[in-house]
C-alpha positions in Angstrom: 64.1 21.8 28.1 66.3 21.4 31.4 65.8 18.9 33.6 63.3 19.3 36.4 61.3 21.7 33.8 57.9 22.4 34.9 56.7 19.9 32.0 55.6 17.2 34.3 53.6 20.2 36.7 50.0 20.5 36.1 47.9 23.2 36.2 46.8 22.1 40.0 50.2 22.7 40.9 51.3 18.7 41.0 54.1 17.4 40.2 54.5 14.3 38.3 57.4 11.8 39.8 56.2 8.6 38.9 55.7 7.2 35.9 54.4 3.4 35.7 55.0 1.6 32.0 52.6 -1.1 31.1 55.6 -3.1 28.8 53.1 -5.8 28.0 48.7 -6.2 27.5 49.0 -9.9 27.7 48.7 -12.0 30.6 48.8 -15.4 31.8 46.0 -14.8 34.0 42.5 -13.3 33.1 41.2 -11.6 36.5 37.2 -10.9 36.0 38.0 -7.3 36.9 40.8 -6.5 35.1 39.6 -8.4 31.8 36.5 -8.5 30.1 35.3 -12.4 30.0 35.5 -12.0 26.2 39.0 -11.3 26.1 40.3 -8.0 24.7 41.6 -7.0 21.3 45.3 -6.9 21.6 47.0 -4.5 19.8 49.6 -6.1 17.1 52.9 -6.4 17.9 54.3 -3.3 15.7 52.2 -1.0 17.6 53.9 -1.9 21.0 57.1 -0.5 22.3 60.2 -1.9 21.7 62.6 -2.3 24.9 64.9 0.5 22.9 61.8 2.6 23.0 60.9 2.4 26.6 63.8 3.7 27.4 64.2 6.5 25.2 60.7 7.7 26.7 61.9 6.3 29.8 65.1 8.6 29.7 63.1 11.8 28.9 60.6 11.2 31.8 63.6 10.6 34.4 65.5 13.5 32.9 62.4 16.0 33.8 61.8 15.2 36.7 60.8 11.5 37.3 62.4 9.6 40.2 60.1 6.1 40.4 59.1 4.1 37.4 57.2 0.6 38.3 57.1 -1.9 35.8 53.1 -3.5 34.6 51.2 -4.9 32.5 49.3 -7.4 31.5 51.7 -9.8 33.5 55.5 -7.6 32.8 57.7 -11.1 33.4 56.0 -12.9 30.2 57.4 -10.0 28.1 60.7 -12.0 26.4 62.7 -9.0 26.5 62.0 -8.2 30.4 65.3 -8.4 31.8 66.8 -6.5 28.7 64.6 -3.9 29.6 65.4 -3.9 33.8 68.8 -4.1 32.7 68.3 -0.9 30.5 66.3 1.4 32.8 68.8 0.3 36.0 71.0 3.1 33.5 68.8 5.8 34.9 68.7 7.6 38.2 65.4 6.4 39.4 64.3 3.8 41.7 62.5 0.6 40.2 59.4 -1.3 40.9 57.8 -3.9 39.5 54.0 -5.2 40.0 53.1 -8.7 39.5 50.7 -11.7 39.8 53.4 -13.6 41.2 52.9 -16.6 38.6 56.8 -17.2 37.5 58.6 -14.9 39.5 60.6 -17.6 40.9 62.4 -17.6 37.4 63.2 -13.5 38.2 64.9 -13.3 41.6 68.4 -13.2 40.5 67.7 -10.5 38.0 65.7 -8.5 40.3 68.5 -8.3 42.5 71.2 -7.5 40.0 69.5 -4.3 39.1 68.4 -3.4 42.7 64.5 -3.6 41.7 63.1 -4.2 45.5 59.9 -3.1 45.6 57.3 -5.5 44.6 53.6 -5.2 44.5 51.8 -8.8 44.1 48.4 -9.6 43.3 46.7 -11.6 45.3 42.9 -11.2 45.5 41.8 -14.1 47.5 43.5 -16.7 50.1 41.6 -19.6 49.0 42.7 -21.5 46.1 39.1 -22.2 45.0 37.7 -18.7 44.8 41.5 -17.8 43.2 40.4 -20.2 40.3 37.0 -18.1 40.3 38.6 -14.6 40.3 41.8 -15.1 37.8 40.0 -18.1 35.5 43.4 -19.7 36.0 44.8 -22.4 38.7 47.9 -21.0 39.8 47.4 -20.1 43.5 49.6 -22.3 44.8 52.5 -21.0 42.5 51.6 -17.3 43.3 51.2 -18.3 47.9 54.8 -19.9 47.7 55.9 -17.2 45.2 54.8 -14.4 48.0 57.1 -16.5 50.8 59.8 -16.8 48.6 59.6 -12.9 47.8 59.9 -12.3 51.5 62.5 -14.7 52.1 64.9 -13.1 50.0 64.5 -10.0 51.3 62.0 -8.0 48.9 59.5 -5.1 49.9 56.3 -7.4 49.5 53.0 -5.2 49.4 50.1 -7.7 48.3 47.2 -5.8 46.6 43.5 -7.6 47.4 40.8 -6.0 44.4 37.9 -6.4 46.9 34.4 -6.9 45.4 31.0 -7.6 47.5 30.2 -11.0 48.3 33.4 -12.4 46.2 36.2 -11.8 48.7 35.0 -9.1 51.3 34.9 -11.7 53.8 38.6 -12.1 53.3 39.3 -9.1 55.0 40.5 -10.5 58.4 42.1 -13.1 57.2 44.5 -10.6 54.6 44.9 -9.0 57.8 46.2 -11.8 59.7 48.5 -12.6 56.7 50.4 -9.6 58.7 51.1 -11.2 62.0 54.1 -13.0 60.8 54.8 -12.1 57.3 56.3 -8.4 57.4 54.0 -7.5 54.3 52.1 -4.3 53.1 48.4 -5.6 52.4 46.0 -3.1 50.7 42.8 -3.1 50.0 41.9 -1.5 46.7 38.5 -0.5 45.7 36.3 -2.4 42.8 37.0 0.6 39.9 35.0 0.8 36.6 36.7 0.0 33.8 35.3 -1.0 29.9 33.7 -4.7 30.7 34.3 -5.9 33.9 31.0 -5.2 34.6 31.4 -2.7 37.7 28.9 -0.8 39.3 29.0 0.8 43.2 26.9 -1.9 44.7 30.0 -4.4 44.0 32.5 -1.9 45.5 34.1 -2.4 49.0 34.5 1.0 50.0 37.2 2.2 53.5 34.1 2.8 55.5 33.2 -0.6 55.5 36.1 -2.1 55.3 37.4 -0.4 58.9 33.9 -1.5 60.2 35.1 -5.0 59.4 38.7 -4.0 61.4 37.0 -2.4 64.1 34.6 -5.3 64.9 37.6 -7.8 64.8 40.0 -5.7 67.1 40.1 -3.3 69.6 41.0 0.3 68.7 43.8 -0.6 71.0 45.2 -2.9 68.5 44.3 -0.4 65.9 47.4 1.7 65.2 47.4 4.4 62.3 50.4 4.5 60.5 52.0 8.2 59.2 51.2 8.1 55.3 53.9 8.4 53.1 53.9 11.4 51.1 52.3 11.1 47.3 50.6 7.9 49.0 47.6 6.2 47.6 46.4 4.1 50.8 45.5 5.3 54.2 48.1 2.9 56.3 47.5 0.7 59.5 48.9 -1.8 61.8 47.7 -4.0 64.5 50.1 -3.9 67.1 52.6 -6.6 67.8 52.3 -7.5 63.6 55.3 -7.8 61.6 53.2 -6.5 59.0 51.1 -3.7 57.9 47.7 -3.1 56.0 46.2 0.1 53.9 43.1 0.9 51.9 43.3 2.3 48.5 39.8 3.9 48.6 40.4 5.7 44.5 36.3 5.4 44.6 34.8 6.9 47.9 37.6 8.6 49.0 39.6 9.6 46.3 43.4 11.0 46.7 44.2 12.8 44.0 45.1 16.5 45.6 48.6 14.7 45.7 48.8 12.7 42.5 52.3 12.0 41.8 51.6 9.3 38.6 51.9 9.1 35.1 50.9 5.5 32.8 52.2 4.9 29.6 50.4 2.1 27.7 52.6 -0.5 26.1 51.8 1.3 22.7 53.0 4.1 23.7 50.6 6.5 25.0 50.1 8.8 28.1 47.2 8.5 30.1 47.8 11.6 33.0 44.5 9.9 35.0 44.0 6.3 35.7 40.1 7.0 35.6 40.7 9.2 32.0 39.2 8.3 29.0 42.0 10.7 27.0 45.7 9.7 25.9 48.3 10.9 24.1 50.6 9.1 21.7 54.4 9.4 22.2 54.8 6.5 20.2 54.1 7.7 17.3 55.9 11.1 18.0 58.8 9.6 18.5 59.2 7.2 15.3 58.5 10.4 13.5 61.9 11.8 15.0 59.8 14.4 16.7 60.5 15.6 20.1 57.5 14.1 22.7 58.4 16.8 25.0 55.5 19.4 24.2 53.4 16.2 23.9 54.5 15.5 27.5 53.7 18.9 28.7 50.0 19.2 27.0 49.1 15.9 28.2 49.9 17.1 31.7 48.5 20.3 31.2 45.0 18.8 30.5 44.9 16.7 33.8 41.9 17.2 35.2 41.5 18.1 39.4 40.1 14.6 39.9 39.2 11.3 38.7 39.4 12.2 35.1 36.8 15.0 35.7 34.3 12.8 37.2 34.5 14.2 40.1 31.4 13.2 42.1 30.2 9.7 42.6 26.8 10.4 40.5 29.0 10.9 37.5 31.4 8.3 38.4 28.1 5.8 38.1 27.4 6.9 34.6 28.5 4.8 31.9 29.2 6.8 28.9 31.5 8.8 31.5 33.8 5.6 32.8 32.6 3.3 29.6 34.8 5.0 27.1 38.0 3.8 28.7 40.5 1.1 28.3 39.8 -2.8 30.3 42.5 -2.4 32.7 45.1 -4.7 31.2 45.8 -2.8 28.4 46.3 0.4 31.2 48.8 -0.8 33.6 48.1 -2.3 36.9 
């Protein structure tokens, strides 16, 4: 197939330009949202990617059609191999982005630099090193808050990405905002989403509408500028005037986005998942040990995308659990 083939086009007519590989389903936190208290069943080492495999599935993505791959997990900087795999996928023409809890990536800055990898996205779910503990289970808040100043001191596109969950960190909402005034930051707000055991249900969710009440009672609509949405983008993008920063809300629950879903995951064993909300994947993996060409796999996958949120598209059938139940805890996805 020749590149820029239609194999990456749905049937809704979008076209897939991004693909984000999960290299890793370990981390060195354990977010309550992201990871079932239990802990997860990891899948054994054979089963995962090697860095030679990522980018041979890498390479057939970018050569139809991809132009952005980020880099997740899991945490992506524990994975050994992680600069042998930057340095590898700098070799294609995309652009590359990395997401991150911001624990060791100190240790990364020269790297990141060396294979022009700019764009980070941080997690950061609270501003309080207390209810950090809470959230992650871990004690590392002071690494990640002078890890997010160091970012920004050497010149990286910072966007910090707040899960927000009610009565957790929803009265954090100003004060993420204020983080703006003097650190020239992206903040977005991201909706509580339901994955396999953390637990969710739309009572805990956060959703735009009350989130801009918040914004609106704090500042004037004066102060309130909206900002022109990139296109493909997932958050709806303000500003307060005079802020060296910026702030967005990813609302993927009560105001979902996905006429202009650009994204493709690919799990760290080696499967596509065309919908962040879908239960369905498809193995490449597999495929592709077998010296078989992942291409028609590629296109079927795509091809069975549905319009929105992995078919559930209203928010009755988002609430039911043998809908949203069946699919993966979010660290073996790809944040």
């Amino acid at each position: 197939m020749k590149k820029d083939s239609p194999i990456l086009t749905d049937t809704h007519g979008r076209e897939h330009t991004y693909l984000r590989i999960s290299l890793i389903e370990r981390c060195n936190l354990r977010c309550n949202y992201c990871m079932p208290e239990e802990g997860i069943q990891l899948s054994p080492k054979s089963h995962l990617m090697t860095y030679e495999e990522i980018y041979t599935i890498a390479k057939v993505f970018a050569d139809h059609g991809v132009r952005k791959i980020r880099l997740t997990g899991g945490e992506p900087l524990i994975r050994k191999d992680f600069t042998t795999i930057l340095e590898k996928l700098a070799t294609l023409d995309v652009s590359l982005t990395l997401t991150t809890n911001g624990v060791i990536i100190d240790r990364f800055i020269d790297d990141l630099k060396k294979y022009n990898l700019n764009g980070i996205n941080l997690s950061l779910d609270s501003l309080q090193a207390e209810k950090f503990r809470e959230i992650t289970r871990r004690d590392n808040f002071t690494q990640v808050w002078d890890n997010l100043h160091l970012l920004v001191s050497e010149g990286f596109k910072v966007k910090v990405n707040a899960v927000l969950m009610k009565d957790v960190n929803d009265n954090e909402i100003i004060d993420f905002i204020e983080l703006t005034k003097d650190l020239p930051v992206s903040v977005r707000f991201i909706e509580f989403m339901p994955f396999d055991g953390n637990k969710w249900n739309i009572d805990k969710t956060v959703s735009y509408a009350e989130i801009m009440d918040k914004v609106r009672d704090h500042f004037t609509e004066d102060q309130l500028e909206r900002l022109q949405d990139a296109p493909n983008d997932t958050s709806k993008n303000y500003k307060i005037k005079n802020y060296k920063g910026s702030f967005g809300i990813i609302s993927s629950v009560t105001n979902p986005f996905c006429d202009s879903c650009n994204r493709i995951r690919l799990t760290a064993n080696g499967r596509i998942k065309n919908c962040l909300f879908s239960s369905s994947e498809t193995d490449l993996l597999q495929a592709l040990r077998a010296g078989e060409a992942i291409e028609p796999l590629i296109a079927k996958a795509m091809r069975s995308k549905f319009k929105v949120r992995g078919g559930m598209d209203t928010l009755e059938k988002l609430q039911q659990p043998e809908l949203h139940g069946k699919n993966r805890s979010m660290i073996t996805i790809g944040g």
